[in-house]
C-alpha positions in Angstrom: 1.8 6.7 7.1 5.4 6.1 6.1 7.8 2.8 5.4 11.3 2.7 6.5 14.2 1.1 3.3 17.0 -1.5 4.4 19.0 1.6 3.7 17.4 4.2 6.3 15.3 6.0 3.9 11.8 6.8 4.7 9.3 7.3 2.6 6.3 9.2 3.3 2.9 11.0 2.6 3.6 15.0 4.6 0.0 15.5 4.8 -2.9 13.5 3.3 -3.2 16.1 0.1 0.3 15.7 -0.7 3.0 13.5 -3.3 5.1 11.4 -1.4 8.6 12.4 0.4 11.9 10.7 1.0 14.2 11.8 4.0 17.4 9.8 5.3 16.6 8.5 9.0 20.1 10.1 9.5 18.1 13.9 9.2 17.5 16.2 6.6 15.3 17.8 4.0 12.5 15.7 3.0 12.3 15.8 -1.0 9.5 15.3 -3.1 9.5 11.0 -4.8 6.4 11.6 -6.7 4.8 13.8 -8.5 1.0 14.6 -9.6 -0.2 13.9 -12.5 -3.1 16.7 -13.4 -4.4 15.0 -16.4 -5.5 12.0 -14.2 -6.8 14.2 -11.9 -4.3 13.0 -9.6 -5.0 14.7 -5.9 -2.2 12.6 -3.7 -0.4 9.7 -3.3 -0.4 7.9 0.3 0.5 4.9 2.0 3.8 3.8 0.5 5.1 0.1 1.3 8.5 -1.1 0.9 8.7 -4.4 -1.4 11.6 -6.9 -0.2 14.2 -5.2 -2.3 14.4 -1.9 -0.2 14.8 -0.3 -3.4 11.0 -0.1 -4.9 7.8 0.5 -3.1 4.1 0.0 -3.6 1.9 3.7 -2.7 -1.9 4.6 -4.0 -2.8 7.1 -5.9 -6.0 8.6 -5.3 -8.1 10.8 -7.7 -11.0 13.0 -8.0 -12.4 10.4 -10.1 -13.0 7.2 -7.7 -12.8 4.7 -10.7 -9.1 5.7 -11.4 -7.9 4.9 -8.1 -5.1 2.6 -8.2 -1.8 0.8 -6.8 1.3 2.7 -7.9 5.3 1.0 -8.0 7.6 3.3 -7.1 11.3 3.7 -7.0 14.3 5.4 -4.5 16.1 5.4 -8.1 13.8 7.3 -10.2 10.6 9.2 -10.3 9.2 7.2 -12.7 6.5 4.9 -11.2 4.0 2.6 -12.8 0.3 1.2 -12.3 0.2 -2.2 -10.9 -3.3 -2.4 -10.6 -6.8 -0.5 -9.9 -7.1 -0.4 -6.3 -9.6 1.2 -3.2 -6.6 1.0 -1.1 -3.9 0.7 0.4 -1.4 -2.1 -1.1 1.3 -4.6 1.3 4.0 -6.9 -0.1 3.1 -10.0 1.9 5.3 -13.2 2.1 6.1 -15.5 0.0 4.6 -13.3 -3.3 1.5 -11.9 -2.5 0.1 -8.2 -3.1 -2.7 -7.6 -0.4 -5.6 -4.5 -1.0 -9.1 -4.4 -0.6 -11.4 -5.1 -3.9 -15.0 -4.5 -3.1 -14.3 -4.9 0.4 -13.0 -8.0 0.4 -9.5 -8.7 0.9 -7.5 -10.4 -1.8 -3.9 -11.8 -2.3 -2.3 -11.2 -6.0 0.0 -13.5 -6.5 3.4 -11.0 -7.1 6.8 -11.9 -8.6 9.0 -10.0 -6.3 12.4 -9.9 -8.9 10.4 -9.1 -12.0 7.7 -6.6 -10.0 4.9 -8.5 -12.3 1.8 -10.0 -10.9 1.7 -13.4 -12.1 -1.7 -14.7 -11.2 -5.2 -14.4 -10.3 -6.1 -12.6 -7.3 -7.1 -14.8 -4.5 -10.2 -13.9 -1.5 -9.0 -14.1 1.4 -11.6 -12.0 3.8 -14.6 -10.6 3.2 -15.8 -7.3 4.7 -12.3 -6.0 5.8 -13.1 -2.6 7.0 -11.7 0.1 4.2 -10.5 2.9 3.5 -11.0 6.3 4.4 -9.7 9.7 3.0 -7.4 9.8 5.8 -6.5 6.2 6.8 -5.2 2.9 5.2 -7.6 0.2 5.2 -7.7 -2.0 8.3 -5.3 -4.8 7.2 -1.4 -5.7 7.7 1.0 -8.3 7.3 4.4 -9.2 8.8 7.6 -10.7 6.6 6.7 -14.1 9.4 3.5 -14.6 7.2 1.2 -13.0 10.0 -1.8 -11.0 8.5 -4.0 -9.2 10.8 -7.4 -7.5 9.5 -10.3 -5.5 10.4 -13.9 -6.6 10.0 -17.4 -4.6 10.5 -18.0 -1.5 11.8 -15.7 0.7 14.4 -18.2 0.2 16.8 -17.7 -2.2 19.8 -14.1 -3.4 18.8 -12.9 -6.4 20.0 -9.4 -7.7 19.5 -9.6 -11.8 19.2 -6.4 -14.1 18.6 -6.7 -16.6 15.7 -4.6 -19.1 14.6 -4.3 -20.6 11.2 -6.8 -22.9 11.7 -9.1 -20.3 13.3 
C-alpha cells in the first residue's frame, strides 16, 4: 500500500520485504525514506499513512521477532523516525485525534495530539475481532477525514458487505 502528501509525494512499501519509498506524483526515481535497522531485527516497513500535516506519516515496522512489532512516525524531512507504539498492525490517523491499529484483535482508538505527534490518552475498544493482519496485507480496517470507519470482522469466508449507521 502507499499514501499520497498534500504536496504530491507518495509514499510507499516497493515490495512487502522492503523500507519504504518516496516518489513525486509528477514522476521520477523512487528513493529509499527508511531504513532497516539490523539490530532490531528489522525485516520491512509497510503501510505508511499520512497524519493531517502532509509532512509526517505513521508506517509499521515488522520484525523477525513478533513481540517487537510496532507503529513507526516518520517524516518527508528526515529519516529519522520514532516508535509510537507496539503494534500487530497497521496504524490510521482518524479524525478528531485518534490512532486506530488492532491490539489483540480488537480494534482500539489512541487518543493522538496531532501538532505535538504525542498520544495523550488511554487507548479506547472500539471492535472486537477485526480481522488482522497478514504478512502481505493491512488489517481489515479504515477511516475517512468525514469520521467514517469501516472494519472487517470474522473469517474471509462468506463475506457480506452490511451498511451501519452510528446507531447500528
Amino acid at each position: 500500500g502507499g499514501t499520497w502528501s498534500r504536496d504530491g509525494t507518495i509514499v510507499f512499501a516497493p515490495n512487502p520485504m522492503t523500507v519504504l519509498h518516496r516518489v513525486s506524483a509528477a514522476g521520477g526515481q523512487p528513493e529509499p525514506l527508511t531504513v532497516l535497522d539490523a539490530a532490531r531485527q528489522e525485516n520491512s516497513h509497510r503501510w505508511p499513512h499520512f497524519l493531517p500535516d502532509g509532512r509526517h506519516f505513521l508506517f509499521f515496522e515488522r520484525t523477525r521477532q513478533r513481540e517487537n512489532r510496532a507503529i513507526y512516525l516518520g517524516s518527508l524531512d528526515s529519516k529519522v523516525t520514532r516508535q509510537l507504539m507496539p503494534a500487530e498492525s497497521n496504524a490510521v490517523f482518524a479524525p478528531p485525534g485518534y490512532l486506530l491499529f488492532l491490539r489483540d484483535g480488537t480494534l482500539v482508538a489512541l487518543p493522538f495530539d496531532e501538532k505535538t505527534l504525542q498520544w495523550t490518552g488511554e487507548p479506547i475498544r472500539i471492535a472486537e475481532k477485526v480481522r488482522g493482519a497478514d504478512a502481505q496485507a493491512a488489517a481489515s480496517f479504515d477511516a475517512s477525514q468525514s469520521g467514517v470507519l469501516v472494519y472487517g470482522s470474522g473469517s474471509t469466508v462468506n463475506q457480506q458487505l452490511a451498511w451501519f449507521n452510528r446507531e447500528g
